[in-house]
N, C-alpha and C positions, 0 to 999 in steps of 0.2 A: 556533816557525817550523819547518817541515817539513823533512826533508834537501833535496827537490828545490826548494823554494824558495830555502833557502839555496844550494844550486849555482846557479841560476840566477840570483840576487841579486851574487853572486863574480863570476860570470862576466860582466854587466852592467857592474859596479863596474871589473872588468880593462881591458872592450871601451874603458869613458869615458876612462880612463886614458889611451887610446894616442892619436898624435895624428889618424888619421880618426874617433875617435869625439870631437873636442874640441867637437863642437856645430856641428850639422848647419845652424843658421841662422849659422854663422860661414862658411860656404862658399856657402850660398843666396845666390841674388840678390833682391834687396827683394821684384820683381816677380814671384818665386815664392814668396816667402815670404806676399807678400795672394795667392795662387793657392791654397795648401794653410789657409791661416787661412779661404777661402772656403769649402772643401771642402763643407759642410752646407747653404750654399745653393743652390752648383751643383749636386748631386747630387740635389738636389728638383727645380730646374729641369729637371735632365736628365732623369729620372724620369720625370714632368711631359709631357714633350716627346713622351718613350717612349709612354704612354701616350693620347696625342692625335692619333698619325698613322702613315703608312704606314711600315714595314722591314723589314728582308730577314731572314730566321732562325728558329729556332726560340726565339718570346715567352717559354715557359714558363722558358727557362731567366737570364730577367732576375729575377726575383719570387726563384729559389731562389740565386742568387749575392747579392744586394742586400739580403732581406730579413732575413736574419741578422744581429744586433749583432756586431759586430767586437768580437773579444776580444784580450787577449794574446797573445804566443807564447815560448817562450824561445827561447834562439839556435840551441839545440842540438836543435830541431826542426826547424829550419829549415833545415838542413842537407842536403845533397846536391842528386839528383835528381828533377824534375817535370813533369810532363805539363800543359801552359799552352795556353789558348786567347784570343782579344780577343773584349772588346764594347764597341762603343760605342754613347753611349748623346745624342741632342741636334743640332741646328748640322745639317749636311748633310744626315742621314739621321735621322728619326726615332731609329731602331737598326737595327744591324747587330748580330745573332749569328753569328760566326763557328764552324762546327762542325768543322772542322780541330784536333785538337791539334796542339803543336808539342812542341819539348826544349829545358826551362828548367833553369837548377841555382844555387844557392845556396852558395858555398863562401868558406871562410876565405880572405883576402886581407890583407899586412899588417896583422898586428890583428884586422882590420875582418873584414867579410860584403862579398860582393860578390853580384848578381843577374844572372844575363846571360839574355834569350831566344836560342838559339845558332842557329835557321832559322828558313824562312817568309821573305816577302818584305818583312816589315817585323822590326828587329832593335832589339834593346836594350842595354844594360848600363848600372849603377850602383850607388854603395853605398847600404848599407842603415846608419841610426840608428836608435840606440834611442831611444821617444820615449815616456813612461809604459806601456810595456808592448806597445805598439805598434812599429811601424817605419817613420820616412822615407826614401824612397827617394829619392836625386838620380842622374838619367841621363843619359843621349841616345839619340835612336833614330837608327838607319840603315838606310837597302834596302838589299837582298842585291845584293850586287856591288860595293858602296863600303867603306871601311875603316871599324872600329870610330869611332863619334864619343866625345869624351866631353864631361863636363857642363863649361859654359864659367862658371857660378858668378858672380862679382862679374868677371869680366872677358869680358862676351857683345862676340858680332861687333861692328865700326865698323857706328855707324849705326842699331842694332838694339838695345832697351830688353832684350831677351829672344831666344836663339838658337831660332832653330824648332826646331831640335832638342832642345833643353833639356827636359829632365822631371822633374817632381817630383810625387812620390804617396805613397800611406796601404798601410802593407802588415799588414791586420790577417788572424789565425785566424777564421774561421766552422763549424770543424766537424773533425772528427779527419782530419787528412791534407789539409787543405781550408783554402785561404787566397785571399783578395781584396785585388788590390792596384788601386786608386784613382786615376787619373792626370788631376784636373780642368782643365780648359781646354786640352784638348789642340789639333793642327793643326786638324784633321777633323771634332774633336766636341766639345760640352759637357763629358762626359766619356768618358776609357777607362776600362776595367776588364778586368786579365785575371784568371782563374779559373785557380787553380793547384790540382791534384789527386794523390795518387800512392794 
């Protein structure tokens, strides 16, 4: 085994240890948990969708986020600063490419990794699991000019199976410095996906 795998393997093994990484479907709620077990066939469907009608953006840039297999990443890549944009991809709009980047960052929190998109008129934050090599992310989104939301987990609003705000997605590597994170059955769309670059 490699040095950097074993560092990366340490560091894993430390992150599970604490208690936000004690397992990510321990904080999930059911109804995100068959959201993210969907993931592969919403992501066709949305695909799918993309590919069958009208949307606002630049197309080419659906094919070069999407059609790369999601690999790995260690933690310690993931780290800092990043230049994030949305796509959505299904449900309203065929797709929407959004050519805006925005400022996203990745940083140690308790333990854990935190994600937060920090502008733009739609906002983010959540933690990130380790999930075979991969990453889950549980969030909330907020507009700009409302307080940070966060994930309401096993205890969502009265009345509401699922908070609209609620988020759960796949934060895999595609490319050096280049990651896609997966956010299926969102408000808006079949799927988001924002495109993280530095």
């Amino acid at each position: 085994m490699g040095g950097t795998l074993k560092t990366f393997m340490a560091l894993v093994l430390s992150l599970a240890s604490t208690p936000v990484f004690a397992g990510w479907r321990d904080e999930a709620a059911p109804a995100d948990i068959a959201r993210i077990e969907q993931l592969p066939q919403i992501r066709q469907a949305a695909i799918q969708d993309a590919q069958h009608g009208q949307g606002r953006g630049d197309w080419h840039v659906i094919p070069r986020v999407m059609e790369p297999e999601g690999r790995g990443i260690p933690a310690q890549a993931l780290v800092g600063n990043w230049r994030c944009r949305q796509i959505k991809l299904g449900r309203m709009s065929s797709y929407m490419v959004y050519d805006q980047w925005f400022s996203c960052n990745i940083r140690p929190i308790n333990g854990g990794l935190q994600l937060q998109k920090m502008n733009g008129s739609q906002r983010f934050v959540g933690l990130l699991f380790p999930e075979n090599g991969a990453w889950v992310y549980l969030g909330a989104s907020s507009v700009k000019g409302e307080p940070w939301h966060s994930y309401s987990g096993r205890a969502p609003s009265i009345g509401a199976q699922v908070t609209p705000d609620d988020q759960i997605g796949l934060l895999t590597g595609i490319g050096d410095n280049h990651l896609r994170l997966e956010i299926p059955a969102a408000q808006e769309s079949l799927l988001d996906i924002v495109e993280f670059a530095r």
